[in-house]
N, C-alpha and C positions, 0 to 999 in steps of 0.2 A: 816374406815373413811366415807366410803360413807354411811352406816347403820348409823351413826352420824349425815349425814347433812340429812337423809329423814327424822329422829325422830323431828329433830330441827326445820324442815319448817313448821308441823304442831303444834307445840307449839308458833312457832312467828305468824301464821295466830291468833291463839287463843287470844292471848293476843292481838292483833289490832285490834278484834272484838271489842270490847266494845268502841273503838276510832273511826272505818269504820261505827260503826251504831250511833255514837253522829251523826259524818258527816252529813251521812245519812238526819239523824231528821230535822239538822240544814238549808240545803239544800232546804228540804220541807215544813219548815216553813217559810223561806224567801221567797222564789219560788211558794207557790201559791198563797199570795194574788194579785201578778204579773199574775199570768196564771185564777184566778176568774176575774178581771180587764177586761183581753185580750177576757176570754168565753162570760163575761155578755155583752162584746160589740157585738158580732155576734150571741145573743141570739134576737129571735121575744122580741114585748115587753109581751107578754101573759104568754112568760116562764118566762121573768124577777118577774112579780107579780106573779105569784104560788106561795102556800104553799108546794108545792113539786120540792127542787131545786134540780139541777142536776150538776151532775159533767161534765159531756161531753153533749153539746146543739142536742137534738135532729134536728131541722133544723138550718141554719146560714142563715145569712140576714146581708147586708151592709147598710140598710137602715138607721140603727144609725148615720155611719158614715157619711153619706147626710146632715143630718139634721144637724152635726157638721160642717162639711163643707161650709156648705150652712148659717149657721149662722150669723148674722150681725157681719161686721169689721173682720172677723176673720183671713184677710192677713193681716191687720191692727195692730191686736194683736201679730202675727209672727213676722214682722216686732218691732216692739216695742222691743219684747224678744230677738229678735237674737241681733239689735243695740243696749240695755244697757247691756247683758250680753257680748258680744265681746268687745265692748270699756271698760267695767271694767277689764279685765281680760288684754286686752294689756295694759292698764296705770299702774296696779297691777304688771305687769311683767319688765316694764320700772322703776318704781321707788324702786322696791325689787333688781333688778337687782344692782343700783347703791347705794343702803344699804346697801346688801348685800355686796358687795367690799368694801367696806369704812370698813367694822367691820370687814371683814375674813382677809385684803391685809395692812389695813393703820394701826397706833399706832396716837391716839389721845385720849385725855381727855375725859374721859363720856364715852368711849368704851364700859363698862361692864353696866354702868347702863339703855346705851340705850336699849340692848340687854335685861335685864332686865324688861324697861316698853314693850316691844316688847313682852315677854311672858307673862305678865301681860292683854296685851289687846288679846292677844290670848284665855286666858282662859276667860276674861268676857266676859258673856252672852251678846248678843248682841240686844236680845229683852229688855233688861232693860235700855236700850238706847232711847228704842222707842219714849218718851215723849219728855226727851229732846233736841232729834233730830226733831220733830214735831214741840215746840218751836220755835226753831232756825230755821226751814222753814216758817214758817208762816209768823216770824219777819223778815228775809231778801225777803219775797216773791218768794221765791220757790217751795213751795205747786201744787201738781198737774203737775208737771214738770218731763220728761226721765231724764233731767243731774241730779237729784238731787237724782233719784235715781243709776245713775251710778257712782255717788259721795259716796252715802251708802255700795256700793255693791263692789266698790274697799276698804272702808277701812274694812269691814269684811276681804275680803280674802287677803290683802297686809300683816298681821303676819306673816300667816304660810307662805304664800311665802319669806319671810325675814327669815325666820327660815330657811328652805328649801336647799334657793339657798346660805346662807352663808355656810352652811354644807360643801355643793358641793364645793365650792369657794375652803374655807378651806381643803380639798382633793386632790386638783390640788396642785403637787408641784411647789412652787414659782419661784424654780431655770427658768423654763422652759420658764417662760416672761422673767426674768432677762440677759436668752443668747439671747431672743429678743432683748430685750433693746443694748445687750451688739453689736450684730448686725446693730443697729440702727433704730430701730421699739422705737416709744415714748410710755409709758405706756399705752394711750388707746389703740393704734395700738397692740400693744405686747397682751392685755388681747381678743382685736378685733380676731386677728387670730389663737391665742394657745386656752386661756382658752373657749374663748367663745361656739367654736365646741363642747369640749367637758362637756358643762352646758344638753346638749341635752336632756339628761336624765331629771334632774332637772324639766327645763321648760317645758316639758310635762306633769309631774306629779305636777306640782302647777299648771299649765291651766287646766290639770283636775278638780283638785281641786276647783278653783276659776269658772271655765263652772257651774258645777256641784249646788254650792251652788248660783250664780244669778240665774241660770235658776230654779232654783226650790222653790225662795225664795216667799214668800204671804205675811207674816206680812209688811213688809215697804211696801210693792208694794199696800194693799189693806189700808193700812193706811195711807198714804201717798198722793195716785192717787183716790181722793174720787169725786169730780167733773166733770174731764174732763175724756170723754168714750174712747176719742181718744190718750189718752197716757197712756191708762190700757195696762198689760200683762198679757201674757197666764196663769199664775196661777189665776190671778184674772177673766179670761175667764172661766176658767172653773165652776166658784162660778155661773155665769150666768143663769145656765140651771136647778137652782133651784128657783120657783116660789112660790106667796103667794097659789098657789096649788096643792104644792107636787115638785118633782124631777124627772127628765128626768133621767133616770137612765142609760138606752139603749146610749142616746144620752154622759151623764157625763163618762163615761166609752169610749165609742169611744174616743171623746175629749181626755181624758188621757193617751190614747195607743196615741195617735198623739203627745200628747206632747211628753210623755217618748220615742219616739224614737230618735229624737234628741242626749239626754243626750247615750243611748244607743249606738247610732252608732261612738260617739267622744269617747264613754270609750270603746268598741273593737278596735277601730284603734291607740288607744294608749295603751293600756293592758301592752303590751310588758315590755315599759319604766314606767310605776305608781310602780311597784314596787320594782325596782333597784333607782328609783329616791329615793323613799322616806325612804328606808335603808339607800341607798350613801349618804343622805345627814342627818342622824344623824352618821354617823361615828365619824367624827373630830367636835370640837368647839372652 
């Protein structure tokens, strides 16, 4: 028996090679244009223009980051990004929220077909919006405006969140408000203190979700905010540091380790819950 399991461990290493070194590959190709980003910002600029790049910077220098720091607006620009990506992503989660119920908990007419155009605006593209979204700003006088694009930026991410959180909904069994109810809890109260707790999951991994694509969006934000300097975001800051005389490279590369930490530090402090959320809630429909 035991001559059996030593033959057998090294035949199942064998066969997971070929899957340990896809990994591998995969891993490395995601992960270093993250780690060139990260190098070329603590690179002199003299290493950045050589025709002899390096993988590891011979000296490191923060001076990039000064100069990115030190930039015009650029708490201005912070500000901007942190308040239209947070108010899209709580009003996103406040109106998915109570969609969400209405289609996993209620029986009403249109049921299936709301649910329907729901994954319909899911899959379309949302850049092919762009026009006649610009349209309709220009004619209601919106252009150049934060609400309008935190108007943009919740209805991208309010599907999959609608998607999401009815999954979940639909998972919780109903009984469990019902001996609320039967208690004396009235049905928001009943969903307020059963169901709600355990959405947790859920709405972590659609605020992921919904952080993730405001914060990182450029077309509406650079087509949109063309005028006013003072209600640009950080993706459109970073367009900045290129000139009718080349690119701050040193300088573009600091900028972007600055932004992506943000996103970075809300996707390790959530890890845990992104991926039980977003299983748990295609379980049930």
């Amino acid at each position: 028996m035991t001559t059996t399991r030593r033959t057998a461990a090294p035949r199942r290493a064998l066969r997971r090679l070929p899957l340990n070194a896809a990994a591998t590959l995969t891993v490395v190709l995601c992960l270093f244009p993250v780690y060139w980003m990260v190098a070329t910002a603590f690179k002199p600029s003299r290493d950045i223009q050589s025709y002899e790049p390096r993988l590891i910077p011979r000296e490191w220098t923060f001076e990039h980051f000064r100069t990115a720091v030190q930039a015009d607006s650029f708490a201005l620009f912070w500000r901007n990004s942190i308040l239209v990506t947070l108010s899209a992503v709580l009003l996103a989660l406040v109106v998915a929220l109570g969609a969400a119920y209405a289609v996993a908990r209620l029986r009403w007419r249109g049921r299936r077909q709301f649910m329907l155009a729901v994954f319909i605006a899911q899959m379309a593209p949302w850049e092919s919006l762009i026009i006649p979204i610009y349209i309709i700003s220009r004619d209601t006088n919106m252009l150049d405006r934060l609400p309008t694009l935190t108007l943009i930026y919740f209805m991208i991410t309010l599907p999959f969140t609608v998607v999401v959180l009815r999954g979940f909904i639909a998972g919780i069994p109903p009984e469990l408000e019902e001996a609320a109810q039967v208690d004396g809890c009235t049905r928001v109260g009943a969903f307020r203190r059963i169901a709600f707790p355990l959405l947790a999951p859920g709405l972590m991994a659609t605020s992921l979700f919904g952080f993730i694509t405001a914060w990182n969006e450029f077309t509406y934000a650079n087509f949109l905010i063309i005028k006013q300097q003072d209600s640009r975001t950080l993706p459109v800051w970073l367009s900045s540091f290129q000139t009718t005389f080349g690119t701050d490279w040193g300088a573009t590369m600091a900028a972007s380790t600055l932004f992506a930490l943000p996103a970075l530090i809300v996707f390790l402090a959530l890890q845990r819950h992104v991926t039980s959320g977003l299983t748990a809630g295609g379980v049930k429909g």
